[in-house]
C-alpha positions as CSV (number, residue, x, y, z in Angstrom):
1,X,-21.8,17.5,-1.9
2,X,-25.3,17.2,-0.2
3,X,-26.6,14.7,2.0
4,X,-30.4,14.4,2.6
5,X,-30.5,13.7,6.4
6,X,-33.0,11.1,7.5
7,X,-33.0,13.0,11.2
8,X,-33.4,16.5,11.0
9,X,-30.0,18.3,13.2
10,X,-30.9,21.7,14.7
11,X,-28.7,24.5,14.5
12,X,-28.8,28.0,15.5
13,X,-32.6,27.4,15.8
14,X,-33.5,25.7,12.5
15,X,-34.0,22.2,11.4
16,X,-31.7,20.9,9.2
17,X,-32.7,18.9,6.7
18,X,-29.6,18.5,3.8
19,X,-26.2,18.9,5.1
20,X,-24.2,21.0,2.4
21,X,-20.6,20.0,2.7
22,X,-18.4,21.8,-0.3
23,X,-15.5,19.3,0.1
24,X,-14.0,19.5,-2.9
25,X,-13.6,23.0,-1.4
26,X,-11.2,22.4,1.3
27,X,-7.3,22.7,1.3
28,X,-4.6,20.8,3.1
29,X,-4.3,23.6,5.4
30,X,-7.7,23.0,6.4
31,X,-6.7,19.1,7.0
32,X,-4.1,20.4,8.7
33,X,-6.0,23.1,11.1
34,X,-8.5,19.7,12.1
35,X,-5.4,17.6,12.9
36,X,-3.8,20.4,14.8
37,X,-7.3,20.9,16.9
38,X,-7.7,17.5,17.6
39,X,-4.0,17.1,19.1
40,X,-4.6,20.0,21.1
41,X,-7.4,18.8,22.8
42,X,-5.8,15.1,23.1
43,X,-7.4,13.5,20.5
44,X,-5.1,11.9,18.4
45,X,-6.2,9.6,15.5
46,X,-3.8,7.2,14.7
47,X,-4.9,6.8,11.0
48,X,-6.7,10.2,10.3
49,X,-8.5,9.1,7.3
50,X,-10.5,6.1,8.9
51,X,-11.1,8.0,12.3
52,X,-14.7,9.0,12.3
53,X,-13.6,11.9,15.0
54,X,-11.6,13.4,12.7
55,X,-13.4,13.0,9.7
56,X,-16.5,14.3,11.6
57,X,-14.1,17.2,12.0
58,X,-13.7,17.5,8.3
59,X,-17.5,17.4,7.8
60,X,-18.0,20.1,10.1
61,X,-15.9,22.2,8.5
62,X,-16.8,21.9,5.3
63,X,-20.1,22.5,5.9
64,X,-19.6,25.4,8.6
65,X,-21.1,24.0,11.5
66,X,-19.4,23.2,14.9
67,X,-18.6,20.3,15.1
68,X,-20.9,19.2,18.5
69,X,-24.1,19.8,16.2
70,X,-23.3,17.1,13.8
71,X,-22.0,14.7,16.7
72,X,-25.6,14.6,17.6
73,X,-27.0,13.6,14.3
74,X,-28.4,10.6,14.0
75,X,-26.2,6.9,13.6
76,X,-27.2,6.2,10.2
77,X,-26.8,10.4,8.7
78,X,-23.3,10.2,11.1
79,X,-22.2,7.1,9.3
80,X,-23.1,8.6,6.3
81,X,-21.8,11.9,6.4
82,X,-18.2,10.2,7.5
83,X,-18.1,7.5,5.0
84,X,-18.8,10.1,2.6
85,X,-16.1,12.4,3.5
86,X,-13.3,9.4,4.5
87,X,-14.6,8.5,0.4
88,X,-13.4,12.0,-0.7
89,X,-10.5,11.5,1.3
90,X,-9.3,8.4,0.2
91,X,-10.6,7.8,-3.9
92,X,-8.0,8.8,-6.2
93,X,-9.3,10.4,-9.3
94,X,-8.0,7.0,-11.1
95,X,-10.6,5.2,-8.8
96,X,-13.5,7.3,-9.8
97,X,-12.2,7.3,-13.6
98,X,-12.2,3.5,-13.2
99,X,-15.5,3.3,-11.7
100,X,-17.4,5.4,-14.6
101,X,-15.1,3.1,-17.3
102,X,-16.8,-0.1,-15.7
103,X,-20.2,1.5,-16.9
104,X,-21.5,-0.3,-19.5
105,X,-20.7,1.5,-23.0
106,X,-23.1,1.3,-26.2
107,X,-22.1,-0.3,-29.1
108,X,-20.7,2.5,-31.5
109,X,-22.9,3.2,-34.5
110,X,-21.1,3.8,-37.8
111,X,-23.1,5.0,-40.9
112,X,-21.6,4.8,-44.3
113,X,-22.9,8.3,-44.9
């Protein structure tokens, strides 16, 4: 997944325009290595998946970047780039297979050919 930042985030030098967060490449072990940093350094979400520190977290690693660069993005691409991930997160595949079958559908065409 990309996200086209409205506020350019600096890292390592550069300007960074689109974040480029592979969720769909992350295991549970790496939901598990946030959760475990986070209790380590005494922050403890309560409910992980609506805790914007921990999905930042999430964010961060799924795009390789520490985690203090994309603190500092802007409000609007931090709200973003945590509703997107707590959205991974939390959709079932049935949500996102009900979503597309609530698209309108075309009449079907039958020919007597």
């Amino acid at each position: 997944m990309k996200i086209k930042l409205k506020k350019a985030i600096t890292h390592k030098g550069q300007e960074i325009y689109t974040l480029d967060m592979p969720l769909e490449e992350l295991t549970g072990n790496d939901l598990i290595e946030v959760e475990k940093q986070l209790m380590q350094s005494g922050e403890v979400p309560i409910v992980t998946d609506f805790n914007r520190i921990y999905l930042i977290n999430i964010a961060a690693k799924a795009a390789h970047i520490p985690v203090e660069i994309l603190k500092f993005a802007g409000a609007k691409d931090f709200t973003r780039i945590t509703n997107e991930v707590r959205n991974f997160l939390t959709l079932s595949d049935s949500d996102e297979d009900d979503q597309a079958d609530n698209q309108p559908k075309l009449p079907e065409v039958y020919s007597d050919e």
